[in-house]
C-alpha positions in Angstrom: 106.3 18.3 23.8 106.4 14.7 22.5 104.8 13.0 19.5 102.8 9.5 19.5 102.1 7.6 16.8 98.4 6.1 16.8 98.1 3.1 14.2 94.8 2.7 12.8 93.7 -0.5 13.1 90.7 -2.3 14.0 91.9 -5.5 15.3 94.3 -3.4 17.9 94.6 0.4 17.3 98.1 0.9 18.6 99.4 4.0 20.7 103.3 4.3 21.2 105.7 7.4 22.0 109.7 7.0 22.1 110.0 4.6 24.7 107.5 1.9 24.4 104.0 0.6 22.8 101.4 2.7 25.0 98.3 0.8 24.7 96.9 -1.5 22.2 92.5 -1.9 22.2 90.7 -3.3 19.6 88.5 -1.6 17.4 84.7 -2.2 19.8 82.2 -0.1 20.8 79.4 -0.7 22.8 76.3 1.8 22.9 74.4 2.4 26.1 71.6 4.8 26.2 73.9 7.7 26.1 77.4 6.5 27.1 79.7 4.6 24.6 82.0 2.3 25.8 85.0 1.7 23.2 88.2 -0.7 23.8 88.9 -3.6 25.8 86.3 -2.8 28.3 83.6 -2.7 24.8 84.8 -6.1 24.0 83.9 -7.7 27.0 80.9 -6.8 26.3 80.7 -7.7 22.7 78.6 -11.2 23.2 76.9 -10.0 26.0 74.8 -7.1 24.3 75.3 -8.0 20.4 72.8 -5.8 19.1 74.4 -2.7 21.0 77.9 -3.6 20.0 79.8 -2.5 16.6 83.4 -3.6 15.5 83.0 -2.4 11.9 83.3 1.6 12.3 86.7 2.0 11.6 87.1 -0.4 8.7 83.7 1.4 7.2 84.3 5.0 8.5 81.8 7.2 7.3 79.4 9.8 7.9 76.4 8.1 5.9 73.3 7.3 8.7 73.1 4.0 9.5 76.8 2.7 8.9 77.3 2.3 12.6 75.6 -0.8 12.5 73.9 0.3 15.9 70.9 2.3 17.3 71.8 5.4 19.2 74.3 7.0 16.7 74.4 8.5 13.8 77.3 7.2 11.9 80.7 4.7 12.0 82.5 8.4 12.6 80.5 8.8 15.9 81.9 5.8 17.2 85.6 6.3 15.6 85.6 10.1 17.2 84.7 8.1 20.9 87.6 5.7 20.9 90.4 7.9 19.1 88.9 11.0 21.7 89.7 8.7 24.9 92.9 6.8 23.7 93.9 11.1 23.3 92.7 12.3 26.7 94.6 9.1 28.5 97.3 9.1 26.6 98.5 12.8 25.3 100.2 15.8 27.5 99.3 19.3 26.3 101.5 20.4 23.8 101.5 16.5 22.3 101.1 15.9 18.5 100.5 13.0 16.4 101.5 11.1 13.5 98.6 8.8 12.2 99.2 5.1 10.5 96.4 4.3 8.4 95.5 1.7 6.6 96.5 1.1 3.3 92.8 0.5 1.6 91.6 4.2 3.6 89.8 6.1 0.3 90.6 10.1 0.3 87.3 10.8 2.0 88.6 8.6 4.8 91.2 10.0 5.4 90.0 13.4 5.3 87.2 12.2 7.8 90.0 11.0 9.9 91.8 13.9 9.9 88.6 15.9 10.8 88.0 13.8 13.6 91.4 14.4 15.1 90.9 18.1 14.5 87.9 17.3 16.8 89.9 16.0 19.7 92.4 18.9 20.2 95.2 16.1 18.3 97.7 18.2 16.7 98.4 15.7 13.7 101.9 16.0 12.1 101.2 13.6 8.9 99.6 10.6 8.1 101.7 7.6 7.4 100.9 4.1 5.4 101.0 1.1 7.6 103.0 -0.6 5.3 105.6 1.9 4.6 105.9 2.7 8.0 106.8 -1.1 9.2 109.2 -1.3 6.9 112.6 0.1 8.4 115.5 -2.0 6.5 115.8 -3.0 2.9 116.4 -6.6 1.4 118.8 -6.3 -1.9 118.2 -8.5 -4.1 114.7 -9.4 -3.0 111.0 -8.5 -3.4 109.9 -6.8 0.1 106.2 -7.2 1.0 103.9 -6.6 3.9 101.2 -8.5 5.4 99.0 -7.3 8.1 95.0 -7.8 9.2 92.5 -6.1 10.6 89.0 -7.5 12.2 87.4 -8.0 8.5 90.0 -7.4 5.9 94.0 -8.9 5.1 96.4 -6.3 3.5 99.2 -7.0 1.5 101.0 -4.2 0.4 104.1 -4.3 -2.4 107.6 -2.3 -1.3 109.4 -0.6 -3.5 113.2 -0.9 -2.5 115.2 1.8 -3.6 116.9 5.0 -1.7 113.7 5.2 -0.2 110.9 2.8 0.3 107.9 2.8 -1.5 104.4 1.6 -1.1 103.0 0.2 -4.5 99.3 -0.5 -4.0 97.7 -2.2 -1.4 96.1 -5.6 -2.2 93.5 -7.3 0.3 90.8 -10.2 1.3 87.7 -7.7 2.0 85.9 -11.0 3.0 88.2 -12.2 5.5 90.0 -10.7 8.6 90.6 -11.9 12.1 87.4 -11.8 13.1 86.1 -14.6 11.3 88.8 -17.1 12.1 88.7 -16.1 15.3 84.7 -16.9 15.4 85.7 -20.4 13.4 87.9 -21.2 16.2 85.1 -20.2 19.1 83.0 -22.5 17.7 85.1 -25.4 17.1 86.3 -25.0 20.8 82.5 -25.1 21.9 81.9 -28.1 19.9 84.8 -29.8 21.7 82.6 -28.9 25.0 79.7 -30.2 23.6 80.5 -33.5 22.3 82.6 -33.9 25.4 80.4 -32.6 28.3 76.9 -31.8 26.2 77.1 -28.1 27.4 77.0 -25.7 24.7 78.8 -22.5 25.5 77.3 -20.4 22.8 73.8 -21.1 24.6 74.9 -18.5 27.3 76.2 -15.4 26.5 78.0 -15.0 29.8 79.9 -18.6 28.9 80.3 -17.3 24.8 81.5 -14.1 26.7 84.1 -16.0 28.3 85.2 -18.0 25.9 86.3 -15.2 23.4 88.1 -13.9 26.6 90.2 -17.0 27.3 90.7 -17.7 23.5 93.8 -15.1 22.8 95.7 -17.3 25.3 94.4 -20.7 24.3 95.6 -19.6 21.0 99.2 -18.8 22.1 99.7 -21.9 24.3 98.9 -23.9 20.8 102.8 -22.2 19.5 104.4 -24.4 21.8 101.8 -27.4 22.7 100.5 -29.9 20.6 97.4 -30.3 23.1 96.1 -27.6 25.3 93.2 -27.9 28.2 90.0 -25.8 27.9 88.1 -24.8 31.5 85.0 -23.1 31.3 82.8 -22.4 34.8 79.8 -24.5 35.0 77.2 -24.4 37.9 79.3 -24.9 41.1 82.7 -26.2 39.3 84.8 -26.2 36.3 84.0 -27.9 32.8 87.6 -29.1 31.1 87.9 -30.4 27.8 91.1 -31.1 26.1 92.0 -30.0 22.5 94.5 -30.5 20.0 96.0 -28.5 17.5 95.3 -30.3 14.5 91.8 -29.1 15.3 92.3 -25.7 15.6 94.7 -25.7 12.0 91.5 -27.7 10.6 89.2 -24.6 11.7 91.3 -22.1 9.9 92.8 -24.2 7.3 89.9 -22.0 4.7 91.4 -19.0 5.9 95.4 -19.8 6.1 94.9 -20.8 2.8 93.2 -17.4 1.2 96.2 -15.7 3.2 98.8 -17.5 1.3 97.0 -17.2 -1.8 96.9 -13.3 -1.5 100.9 -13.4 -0.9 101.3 -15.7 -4.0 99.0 -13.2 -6.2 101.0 -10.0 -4.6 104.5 -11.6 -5.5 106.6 -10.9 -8.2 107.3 -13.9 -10.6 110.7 -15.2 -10.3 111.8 -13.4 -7.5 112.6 -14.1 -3.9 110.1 -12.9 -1.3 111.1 -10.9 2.3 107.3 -11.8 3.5 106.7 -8.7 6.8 104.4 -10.4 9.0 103.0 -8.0 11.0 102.2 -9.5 14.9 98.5 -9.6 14.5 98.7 -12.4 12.2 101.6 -14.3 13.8 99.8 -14.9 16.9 97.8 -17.0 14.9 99.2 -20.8 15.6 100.2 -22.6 12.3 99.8 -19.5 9.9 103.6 -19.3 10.1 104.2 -22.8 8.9 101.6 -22.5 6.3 103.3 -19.4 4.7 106.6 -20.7 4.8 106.0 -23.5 2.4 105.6 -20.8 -0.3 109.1 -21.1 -2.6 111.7 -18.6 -1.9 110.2 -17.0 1.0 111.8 -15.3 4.2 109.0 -14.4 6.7 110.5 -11.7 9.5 108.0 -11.9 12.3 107.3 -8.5 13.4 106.9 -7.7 17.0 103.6 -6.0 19.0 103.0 -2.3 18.0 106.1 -2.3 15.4 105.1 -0.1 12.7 104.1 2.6 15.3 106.8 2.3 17.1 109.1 2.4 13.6 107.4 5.1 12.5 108.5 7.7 15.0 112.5 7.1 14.4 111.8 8.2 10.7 112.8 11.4 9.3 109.5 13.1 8.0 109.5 15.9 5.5 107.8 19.0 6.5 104.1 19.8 6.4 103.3 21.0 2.9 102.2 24.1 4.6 100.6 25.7 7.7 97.6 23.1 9.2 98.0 21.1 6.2 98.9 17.2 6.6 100.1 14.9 3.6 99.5 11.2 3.3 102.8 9.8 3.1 103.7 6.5 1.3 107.1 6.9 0.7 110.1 7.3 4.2 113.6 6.9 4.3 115.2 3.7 5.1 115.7 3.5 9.2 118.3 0.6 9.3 120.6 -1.2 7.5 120.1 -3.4 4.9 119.5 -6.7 5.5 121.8 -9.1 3.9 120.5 -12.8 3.0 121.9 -15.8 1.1 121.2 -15.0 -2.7 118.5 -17.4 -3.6 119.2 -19.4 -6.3 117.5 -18.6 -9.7 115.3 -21.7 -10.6 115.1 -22.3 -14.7 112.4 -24.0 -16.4 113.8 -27.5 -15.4 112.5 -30.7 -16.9 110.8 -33.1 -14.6 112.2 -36.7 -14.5 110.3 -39.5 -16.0 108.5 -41.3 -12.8 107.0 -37.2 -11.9 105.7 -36.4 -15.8 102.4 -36.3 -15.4 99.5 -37.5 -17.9 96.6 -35.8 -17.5 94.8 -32.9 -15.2 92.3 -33.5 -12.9 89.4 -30.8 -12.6 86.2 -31.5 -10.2 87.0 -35.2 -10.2 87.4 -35.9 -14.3 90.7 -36.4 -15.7 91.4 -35.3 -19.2 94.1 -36.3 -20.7 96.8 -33.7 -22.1 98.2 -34.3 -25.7 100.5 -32.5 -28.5 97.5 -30.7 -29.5 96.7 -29.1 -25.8 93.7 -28.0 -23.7 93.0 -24.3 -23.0 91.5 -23.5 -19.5 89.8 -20.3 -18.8 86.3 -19.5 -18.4 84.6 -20.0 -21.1 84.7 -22.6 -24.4 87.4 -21.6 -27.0 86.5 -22.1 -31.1 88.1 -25.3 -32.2 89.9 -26.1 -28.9 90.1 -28.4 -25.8 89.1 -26.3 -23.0 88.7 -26.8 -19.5 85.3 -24.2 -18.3 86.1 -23.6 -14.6 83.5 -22.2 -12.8 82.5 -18.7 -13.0 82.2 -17.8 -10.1 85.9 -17.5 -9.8 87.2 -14.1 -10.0 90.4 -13.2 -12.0 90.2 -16.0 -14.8 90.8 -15.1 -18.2 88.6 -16.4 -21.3 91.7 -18.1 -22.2 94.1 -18.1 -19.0 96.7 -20.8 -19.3 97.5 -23.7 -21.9 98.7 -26.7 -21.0 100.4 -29.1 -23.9 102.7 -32.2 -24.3 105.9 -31.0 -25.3 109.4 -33.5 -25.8 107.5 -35.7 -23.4 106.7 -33.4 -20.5 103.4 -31.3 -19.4 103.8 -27.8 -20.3 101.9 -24.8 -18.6 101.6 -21.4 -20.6 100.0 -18.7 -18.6 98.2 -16.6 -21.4 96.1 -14.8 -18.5 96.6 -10.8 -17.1 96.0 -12.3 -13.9 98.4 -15.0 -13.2 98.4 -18.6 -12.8 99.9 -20.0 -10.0 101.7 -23.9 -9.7 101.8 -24.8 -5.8 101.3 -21.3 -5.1 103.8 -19.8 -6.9 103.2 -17.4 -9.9 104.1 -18.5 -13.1 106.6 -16.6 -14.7 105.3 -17.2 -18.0 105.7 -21.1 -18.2 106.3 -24.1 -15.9 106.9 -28.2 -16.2 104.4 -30.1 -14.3 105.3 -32.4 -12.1 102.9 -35.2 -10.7 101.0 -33.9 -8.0 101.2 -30.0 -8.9 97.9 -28.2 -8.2 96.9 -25.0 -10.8 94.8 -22.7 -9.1 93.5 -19.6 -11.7 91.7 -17.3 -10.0 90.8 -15.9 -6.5 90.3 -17.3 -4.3 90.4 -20.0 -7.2 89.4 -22.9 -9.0 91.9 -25.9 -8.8 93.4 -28.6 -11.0 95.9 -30.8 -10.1 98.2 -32.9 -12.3 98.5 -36.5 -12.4 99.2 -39.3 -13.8 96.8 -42.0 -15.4 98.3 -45.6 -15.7 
């Protein structure tokens, strides 16, 4: 008998024993007539018969009608209960069991769907783990610990606590965004590159749209290394070749690099160092690296293809809580030793020097200039006050979120909000100089105001 661990994920569920990652297949399903097709062999597919294909059921799974998102099944759990049924019966040896990772965001009645569904497939199931707290193997004194992972439609950023154990504290995610959607922003901006260059249009054919979602996982990791990478797509009797470089891929997902590093700087501590787990899913992404790594005081680790499965299984669970009853766990013992970095050094409010002391801040093109007497900005007016009225469509802004004043010379920032006001990023530990050209962003995803100076 041997245990596998199946991660839960839609943008690669993962299956892994002892020894090695099993088999990673994305989260697709294709319905025809009676037969559903799940996997890799679902995602070829997926632009071919659009209306017969769903990649939503295990980020929505359910038993309401209709939350398959396709005719010819019932529910999202119809779907879910055909791929996790086949990646068991390809991958299991009688007398196998399981221990499920699962997403942090999964409500109870998700879970318990999920576990009802394994019950279905003969999968002995020994617990469920968090994804989070099962990646996380080693501990990082001194520093916050936090993990970063994506599925097709949401990012998930989930707090560690670090002590003799470690500890998830709450999951944290972009429900709007996942890999899907930059992944469709960089089909199309490759197909625009054939366009302008050749006038064919590869999203006019679904057998060339096909293609080009097939070809774009290894266009993408050429981009790592290469500053320009060639693009061939069959045409007629020959080959169509464009070239592209990766400025305009970065300019494709700049909207959503920059939502991911937002989520990071609202999930951090204030005043801390940051150990940033990058789960693989994201670093294949060319230039998301880079982009996170200009946030202060962080250390990304990189995490390799199927880790938090294969991590999982060299933990020491505690027992079932009793006979055919599985726990949720979201706390595991450490599995390595710590990790020892250089201390980071502790950054005090420091005064800016003369030349960077800004004058005023700039909101939506009008500067307004900053005086002993303040301005307030939040999101709506304040009696007898200065304010800056961001707009409301912002979530996560206060009435009165931060104050900005002229103090011994220097621009001030008071964060007054219980959400958090971030300088370049970086939470606000309760106040900050401004420097010339600091942008404030209050909010999320945010409004913006950038210091700087008027002569």
């Amino acid at each position: 008998m041997s245990t596998l661990a199946i991660e839960i994920n839609d943008a690669g569920l993962v299956v892994a024993d002892a020894n090695d990652v099993r088999a990673v297949e994305p989260g697709y399903a294709v319905v025809e007539r009676e037969r559903i097709l799940t996997g890799t062999e679902a995602q070829r597919h997926a632009r071919l018969k659009p209306r017969a294909t769903s990649n939503r059921f295990w980020s929505s799974l359910s038993l309401e009608p209709g939350s398959a998102g396709v005719d010819g099944v019932r529910n999202a759990a119809e779907l879910a209960y055909a791929q996790l049924s086949d990646l068991w019966r390809r991958f299991a040896s009688p007398g196998d069991e399981a221990i499920l990772v699962v997403p942090g965001y999964y409500r109870p009645e998700q879970l318990g769907l999920l576990l009802g569904l394994a019950q279905e497939c003969g999968m002995p199931v020994r617990a469920m783990v968090d994804a989070a707290v099962a990646a996380s193997a080693r501990p990082y004194p001194g520093r916050q610990l936090l993990y970063l992972d994506s599925g097709l439609h949401r990012v998930s950023a989930t707090p560690l606590q670090q002590g003799e154990e470690v500890l998830a504290q709450g999951e944290q995610g972009l429900a709007a965004a996942g890999l899907a959607s930059v992944l469709e922003s960089l089909a199309r901006r490759a197909a625009e590159v054939f366009v302008l260059a050749t006038r064919f249009d590869p999203f006019h054919r679904a057998e060339a749209e096909q293609l080009l979602y097939d070809r774009l996982p290894g266009w993408l990791a050429r981009l790592h290394a290469e500053e320009e990478v060639e693009l061939d797509l069959p045409h007629e009797d020959g080959e169509l070749r464009v070239r592209l470089q990766r400025a305009q891929w970065l300019g494709a997902a700049q909207g959503f690099y920059r939502a991911v590093a937002q989520l990071v700087a609202q999930s951090r501590e204030p005043g801390r160092a940051l150990v940033l787990q990058l789960s693989d899913r994201l670093a294949t992404l060319p230039g998301l690296v880079g982009e996170l790594a200009r946030l202060d005081d962080t250390h990304i680790e990189t995490l390799p293809p199927g880790h938090a499965a294969r991590a999982v299984l060299a933990a020491e669970l505690p027992p079932p809580p009793g006979a055919g009853q599985v726990k949720l766990l979201k706390r595991l013992p450490w599995r390595g030793a710590p990790v020892a970095l250089p201390a980071a050094p502790e950054r005090p409010v420091e005064s800016a020097r003369a030349e960077e002391r800004p004058t005023h801040v700039v909101y939506r093109g009008v500067a307004y200039r900053v005086g002993q007497d303040g301005i307030v900005v939040g999101r709506a007016p304040v009696d007898g006050r200065r304010t800056i009225v961001v707009d409301d469509q912002a979530g996560g802004v206060s009435r009165e979120h931060c104050e900005i004043v002229l103090r011994n010379g220097e621009l001030m920032l008071y964060d007054l909000s219980r959400y958090g006001t971030f300088i370049n990023e970086k939470k606000v530990p309760g106040e900050a100089a401004l420097r010339r050209g600091d942008v404030i962003r209050v909010g999320s995803p945010g409004a913006h105001l950038q210091a700087v100076i008027v002569e």
